[in-house]
VOGU-3710 file (C-alpha; in Angstrom, 3 decimals, decimal comma):
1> xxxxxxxxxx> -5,433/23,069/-14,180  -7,847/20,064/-13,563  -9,438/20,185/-16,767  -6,202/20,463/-18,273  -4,631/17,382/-17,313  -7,618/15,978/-17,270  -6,897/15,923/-21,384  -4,004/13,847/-20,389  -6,229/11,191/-19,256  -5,027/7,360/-20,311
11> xxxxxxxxxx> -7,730/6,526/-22,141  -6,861/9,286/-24,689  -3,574/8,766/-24,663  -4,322/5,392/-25,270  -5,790/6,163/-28,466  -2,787/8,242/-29,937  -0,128/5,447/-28,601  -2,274/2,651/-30,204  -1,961/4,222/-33,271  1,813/3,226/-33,428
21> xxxxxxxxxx> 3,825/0,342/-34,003  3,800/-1,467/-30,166  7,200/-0,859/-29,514  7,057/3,338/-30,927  4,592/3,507/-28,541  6,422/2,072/-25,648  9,101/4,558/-26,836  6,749/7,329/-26,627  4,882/6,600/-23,545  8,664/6,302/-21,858
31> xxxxxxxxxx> 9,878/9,888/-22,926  6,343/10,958/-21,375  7,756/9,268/-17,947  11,048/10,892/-18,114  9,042/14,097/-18,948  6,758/14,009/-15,416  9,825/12,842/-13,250  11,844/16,365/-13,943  8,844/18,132/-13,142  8,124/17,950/-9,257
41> xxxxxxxxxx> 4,447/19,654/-9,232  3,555/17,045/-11,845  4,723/13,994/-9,987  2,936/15,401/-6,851  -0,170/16,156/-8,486  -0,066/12,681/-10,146  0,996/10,841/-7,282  -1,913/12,153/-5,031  -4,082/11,559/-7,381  -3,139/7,954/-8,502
51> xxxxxxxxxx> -0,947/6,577/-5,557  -3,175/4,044/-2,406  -1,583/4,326/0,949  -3,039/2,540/3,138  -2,015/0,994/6,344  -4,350/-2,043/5,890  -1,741/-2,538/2,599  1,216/-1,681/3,716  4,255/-4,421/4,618  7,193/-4,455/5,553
61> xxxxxxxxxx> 9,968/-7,262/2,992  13,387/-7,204/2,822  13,577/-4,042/4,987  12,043/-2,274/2,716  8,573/-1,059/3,532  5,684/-1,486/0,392  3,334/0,954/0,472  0,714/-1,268/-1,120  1,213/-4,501/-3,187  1,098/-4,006/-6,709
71> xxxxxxxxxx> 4,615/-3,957/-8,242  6,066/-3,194/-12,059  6,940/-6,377/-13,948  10,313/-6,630/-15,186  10,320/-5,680/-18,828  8,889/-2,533/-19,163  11,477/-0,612/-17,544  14,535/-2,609/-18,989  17,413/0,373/-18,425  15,872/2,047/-14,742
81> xxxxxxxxxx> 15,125/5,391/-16,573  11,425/5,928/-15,469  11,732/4,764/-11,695  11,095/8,283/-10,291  8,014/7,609/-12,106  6,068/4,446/-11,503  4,652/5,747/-7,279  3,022/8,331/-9,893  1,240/5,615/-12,079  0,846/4,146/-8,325
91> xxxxxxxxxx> 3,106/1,130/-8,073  4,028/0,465/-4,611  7,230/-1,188/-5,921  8,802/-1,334/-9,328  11,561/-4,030/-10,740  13,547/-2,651/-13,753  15,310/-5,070/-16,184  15,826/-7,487/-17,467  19,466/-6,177/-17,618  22,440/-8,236/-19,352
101> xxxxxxxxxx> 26,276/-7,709/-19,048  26,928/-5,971/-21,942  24,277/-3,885/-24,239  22,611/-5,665/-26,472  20,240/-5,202/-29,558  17,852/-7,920/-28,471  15,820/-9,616/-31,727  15,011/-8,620/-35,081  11,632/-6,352/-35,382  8,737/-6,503/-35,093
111> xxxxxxxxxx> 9,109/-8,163/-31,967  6,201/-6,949/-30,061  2,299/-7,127/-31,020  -0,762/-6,383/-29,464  -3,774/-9,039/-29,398  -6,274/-6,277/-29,075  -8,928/-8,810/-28,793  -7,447/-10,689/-25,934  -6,615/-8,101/-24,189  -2,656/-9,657/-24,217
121> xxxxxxxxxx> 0,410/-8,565/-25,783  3,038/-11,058/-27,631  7,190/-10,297/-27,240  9,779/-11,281/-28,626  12,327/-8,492/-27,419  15,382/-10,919/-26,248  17,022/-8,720/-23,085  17,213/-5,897/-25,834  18,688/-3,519/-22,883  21,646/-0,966/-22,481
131> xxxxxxxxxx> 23,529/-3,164/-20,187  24,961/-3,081/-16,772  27,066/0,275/-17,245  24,193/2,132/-18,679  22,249/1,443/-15,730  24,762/1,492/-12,770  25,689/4,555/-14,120  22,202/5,622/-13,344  21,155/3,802/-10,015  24,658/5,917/-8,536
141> xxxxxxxxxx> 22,788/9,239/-8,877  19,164/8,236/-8,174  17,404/8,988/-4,805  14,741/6,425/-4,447  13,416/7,887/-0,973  12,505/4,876/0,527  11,094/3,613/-2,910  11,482/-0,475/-3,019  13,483/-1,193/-6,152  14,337/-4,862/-7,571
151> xxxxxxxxxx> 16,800/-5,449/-10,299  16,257/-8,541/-12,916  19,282/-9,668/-14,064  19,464/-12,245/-17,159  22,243/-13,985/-19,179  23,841/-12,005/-22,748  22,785/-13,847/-26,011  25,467/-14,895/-27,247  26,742/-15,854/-23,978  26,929/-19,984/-24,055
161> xxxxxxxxxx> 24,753/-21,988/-21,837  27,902/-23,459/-19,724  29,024/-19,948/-19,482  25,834/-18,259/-18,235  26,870/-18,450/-14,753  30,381/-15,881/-15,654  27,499/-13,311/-16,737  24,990/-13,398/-13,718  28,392/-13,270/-11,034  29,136/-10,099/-13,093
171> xxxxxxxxxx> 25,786/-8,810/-12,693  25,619/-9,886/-8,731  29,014/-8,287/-8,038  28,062/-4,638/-9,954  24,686/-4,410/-8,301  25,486/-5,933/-4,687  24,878/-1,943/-3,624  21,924/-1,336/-5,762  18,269/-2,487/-5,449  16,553/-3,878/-2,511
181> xxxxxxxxxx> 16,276/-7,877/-4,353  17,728/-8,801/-7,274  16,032/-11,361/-9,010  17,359/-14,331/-11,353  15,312/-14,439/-14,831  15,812/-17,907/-16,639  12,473/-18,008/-17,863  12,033/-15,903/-20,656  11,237/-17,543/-23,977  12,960/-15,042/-26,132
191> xxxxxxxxxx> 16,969/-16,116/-25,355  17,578/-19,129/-27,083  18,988/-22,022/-24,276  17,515/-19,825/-21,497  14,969/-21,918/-20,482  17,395/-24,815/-20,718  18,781/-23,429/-17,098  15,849/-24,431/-15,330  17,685/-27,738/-14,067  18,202/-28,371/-10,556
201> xxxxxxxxxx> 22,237/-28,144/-11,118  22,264/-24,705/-12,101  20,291/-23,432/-9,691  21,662/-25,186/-6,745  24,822/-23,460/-8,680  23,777/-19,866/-9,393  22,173/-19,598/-5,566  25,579/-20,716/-3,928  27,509/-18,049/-6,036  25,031/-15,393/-5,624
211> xxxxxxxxxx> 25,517/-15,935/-1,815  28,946/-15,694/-1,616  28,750/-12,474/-3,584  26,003/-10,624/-1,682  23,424/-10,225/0,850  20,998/-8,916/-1,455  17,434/-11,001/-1,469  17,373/-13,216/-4,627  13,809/-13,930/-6,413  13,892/-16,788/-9,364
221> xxxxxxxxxx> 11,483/-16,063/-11,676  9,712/-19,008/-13,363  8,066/-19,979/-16,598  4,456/-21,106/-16,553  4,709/-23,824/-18,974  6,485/-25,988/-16,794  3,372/-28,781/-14,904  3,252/-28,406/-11,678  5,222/-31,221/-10,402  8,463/-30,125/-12,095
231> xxxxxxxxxx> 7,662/-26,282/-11,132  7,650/-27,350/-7,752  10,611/-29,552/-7,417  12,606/-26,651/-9,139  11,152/-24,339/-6,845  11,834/-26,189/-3,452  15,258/-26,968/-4,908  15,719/-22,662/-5,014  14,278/-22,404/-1,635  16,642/-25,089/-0,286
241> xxxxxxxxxx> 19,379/-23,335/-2,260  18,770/-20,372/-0,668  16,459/-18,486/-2,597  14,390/-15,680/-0,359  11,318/-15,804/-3,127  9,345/-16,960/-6,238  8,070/-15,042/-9,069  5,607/-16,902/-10,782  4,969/-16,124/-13,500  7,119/-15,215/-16,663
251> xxxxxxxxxx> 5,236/-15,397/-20,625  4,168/-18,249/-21,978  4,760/-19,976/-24,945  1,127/-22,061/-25,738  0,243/-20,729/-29,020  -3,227/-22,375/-28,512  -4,778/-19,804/-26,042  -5,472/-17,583/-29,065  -5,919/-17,752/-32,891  -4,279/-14,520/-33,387
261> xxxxxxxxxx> -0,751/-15,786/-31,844  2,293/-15,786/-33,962  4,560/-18,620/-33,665  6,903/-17,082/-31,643  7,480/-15,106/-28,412  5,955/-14,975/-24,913  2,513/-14,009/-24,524  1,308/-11,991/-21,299  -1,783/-10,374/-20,593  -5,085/-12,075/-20,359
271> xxxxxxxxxx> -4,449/-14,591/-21,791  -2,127/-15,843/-19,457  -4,173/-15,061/-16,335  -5,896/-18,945/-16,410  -2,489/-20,226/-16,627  -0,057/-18,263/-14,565  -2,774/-18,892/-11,888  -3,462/-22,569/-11,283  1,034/-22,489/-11,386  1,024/-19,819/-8,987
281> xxxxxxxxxx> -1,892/-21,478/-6,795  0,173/-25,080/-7,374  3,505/-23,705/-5,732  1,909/-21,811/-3,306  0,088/-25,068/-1,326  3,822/-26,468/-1,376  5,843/-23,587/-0,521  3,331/-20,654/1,547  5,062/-19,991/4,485  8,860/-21,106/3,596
291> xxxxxxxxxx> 9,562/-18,151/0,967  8,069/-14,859/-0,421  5,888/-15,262/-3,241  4,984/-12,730/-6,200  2,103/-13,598/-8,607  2,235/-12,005/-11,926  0,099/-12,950/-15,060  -2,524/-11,368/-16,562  -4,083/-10,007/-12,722  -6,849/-7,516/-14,185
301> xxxxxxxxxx> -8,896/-6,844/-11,600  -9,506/-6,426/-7,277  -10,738/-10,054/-7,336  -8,115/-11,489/-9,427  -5,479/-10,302/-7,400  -7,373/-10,805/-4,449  -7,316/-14,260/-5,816  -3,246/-14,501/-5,963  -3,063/-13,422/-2,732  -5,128/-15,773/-1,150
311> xxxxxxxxxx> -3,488/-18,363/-2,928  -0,444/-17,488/-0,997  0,843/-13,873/-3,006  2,404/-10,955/-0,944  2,589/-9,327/-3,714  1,625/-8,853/-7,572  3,159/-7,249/-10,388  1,098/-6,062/-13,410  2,391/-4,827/-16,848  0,419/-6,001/-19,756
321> xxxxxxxxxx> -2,916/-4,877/-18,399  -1,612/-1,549/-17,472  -1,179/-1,068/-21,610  -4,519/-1,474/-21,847  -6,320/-0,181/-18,804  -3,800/2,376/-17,953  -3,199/3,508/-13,803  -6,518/3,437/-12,960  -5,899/-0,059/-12,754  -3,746/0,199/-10,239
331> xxxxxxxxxx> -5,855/2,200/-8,239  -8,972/0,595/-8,623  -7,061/-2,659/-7,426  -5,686/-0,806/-4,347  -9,157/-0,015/-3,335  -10,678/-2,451/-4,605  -8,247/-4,806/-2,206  -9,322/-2,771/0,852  -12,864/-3,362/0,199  -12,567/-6,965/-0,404
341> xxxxxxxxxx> -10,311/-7,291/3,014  -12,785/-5,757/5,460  -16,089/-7,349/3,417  -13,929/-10,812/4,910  -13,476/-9,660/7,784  -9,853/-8,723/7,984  -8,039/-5,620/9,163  -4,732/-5,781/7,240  -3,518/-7,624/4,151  -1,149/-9,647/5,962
351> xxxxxxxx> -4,740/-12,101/7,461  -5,586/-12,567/4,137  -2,238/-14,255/2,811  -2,002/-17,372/1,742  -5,851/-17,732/3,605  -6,429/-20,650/1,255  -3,877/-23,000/3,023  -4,586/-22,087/6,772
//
């Protein structure tokens, strides 16, 4: 049985996805998900072997406990079809989304690339997702078991700037039962105006609706091509609003980090790791201590996210480099994490936090 599965193993079925068109292959790789979650000796076996409990990682947000701190980025899982799956690639918490009113197509293809030689992908998907029905429909039958779950929730297309806030109270009110945060996305380059909502008005706006509406957490997720100065102010602005977190950061848009960018889209990956870092490590002096904060960008290693959390991170999230380094990743990070706290001494995570500012 071991040798088996062990002809499942990521790094060959890395080579058969790669041969397909980026987005195929995220096709593919998602029926393979579906496949493991209806089969319960398969999640086991992969969940032993893959998932890093640990008590030295494990915390306790929103009243929710996280096994361990590496999280799902929003993006991959944009309908909430493969969360039985992700403790089995061994996420200790997975965020599904981004997820729109109504269904929607999202931008014309090719829309998503791989820079093989950067180790980075580029998108250009636009919120193509099922919509809010799809995935209520869903959530109502799903037993998470404890699992933390956040939903990102993002603004229709077509939907006009000074009507964004009608679509995100629509998404508040049919998910104030679901998911453990919910988290604002205005930051992703690939809605045309969406951006344009990172003002102080509309978020002052958006945070005093969402709180009449639910108790849920809310997270705003932020670009990294803002500087520093204007990431902050927007960011105290959310905490004063109300916001119970940060998610820094969302793609970015510099076209200069590689030759081989196109002209359009977000880049993540590791290409962005550089960036979303000194952004992350900005807003952290200013704000560890007054919210939660989740580092995302290009975090490819036990150091790097070591890194983010000293900086002020409770948590990570990591897509990209899963594509290319597959689960392991996320177990080598796990460990790697434990090693790193007791070589500084500590005896849980929790010391290590944000051990740059104290």
């Amino acid at each position: 049985m071991e040798y088996i599965l062990s002809l499942f193993s990521y790094q060959n079925i890395k080579k058969v996805l790669f041969l397909f068109e980026p987005e195929n292959a995220h096709a593919i790789a998602g029926l393979g998900l579906r496949a493991v979650a209806k089969f319960p000796f398969l999640l086991n076996y992969f969940k032993k072997k893959s998932f890093v409990c640990d008590d030295m990682l494990t915390q306790e947000f929103f009243g929710k406990t996280f096994l361990n701190p590496i999280g799902l980025g929003a993006g991959f899982d944009k309908n909430g079809q493969y969360i039985k799956s992700m403790p089995v690639m061994g996420y200790g918490f997975t965020e599904i989304g981004t997820i729109t009113p109504k269904p929607q197509d999202g931008n014309p293809k090719p829309r998503l690339f791989r820079l093989k030689s950067d180790n980075s992908l580029q998108n250009a998907m636009g919120f193509n997702n099922r919509g809010k029905d799809f995935v209520l429909s869903s959530l109502k039958n799903l037993d998470l078991e404890g699992y933390p779950l956040g939903i990102n929730i993002g603004k229709n297309k077509l939907t006009p700037d000074d009507e964004a806030l009608d679509d995100y109270r629509i998404l508040f009110e049919a998910f104030r039962d679901y998911g453990d945060y919910v988290v604002i996305n205005i930051s992703s380059p690939n809605t045309p105006g969406l951006r344009d909502l990172q003002n102080e008005k509309f978020i002052k706006d958006i945070f005093a609706m969402a709180k009449e509406i639910t108790t849920q957490p809310i997270l705003l997720k932020i670009a990294p091509d803002m500087t520093p100065s204007d990431a902050i102010a927007l960011c105290n602005t959310a905490v004063e609003a109300g916001a119970d977190g940060i998610i820094a950061t969302n793609t970015t848009i510099d076209y200069s980090l590689t030759p081989n960018a196109k002209d359009f889209g977000g880049i993540s990956g590791a290409l962005l790791t550089d960036k979303s870092y000194q952004l992350f490590r900005a807003i952290a002096k200013e704000l560890y201590g007054k919210t939660l904060l989740i580092s995302v960008g290009g975090i490819d290693s036990p150091e790097e996210a070591y890194r983010r959390i000293k900086a002020g991170a409770s948590l990570i999230q990591i897509y990209s480099m899963l594509i290319y380094k597959g689960p392991q990743l996320l177990k080598d990070i796990n460990e790697g994490l434990i090693e790193l706290l007791k070589a500084d001494g500590y005896t849980h995570i929790s010391e290590a936090i944000g051990a740059d500012w104290r």
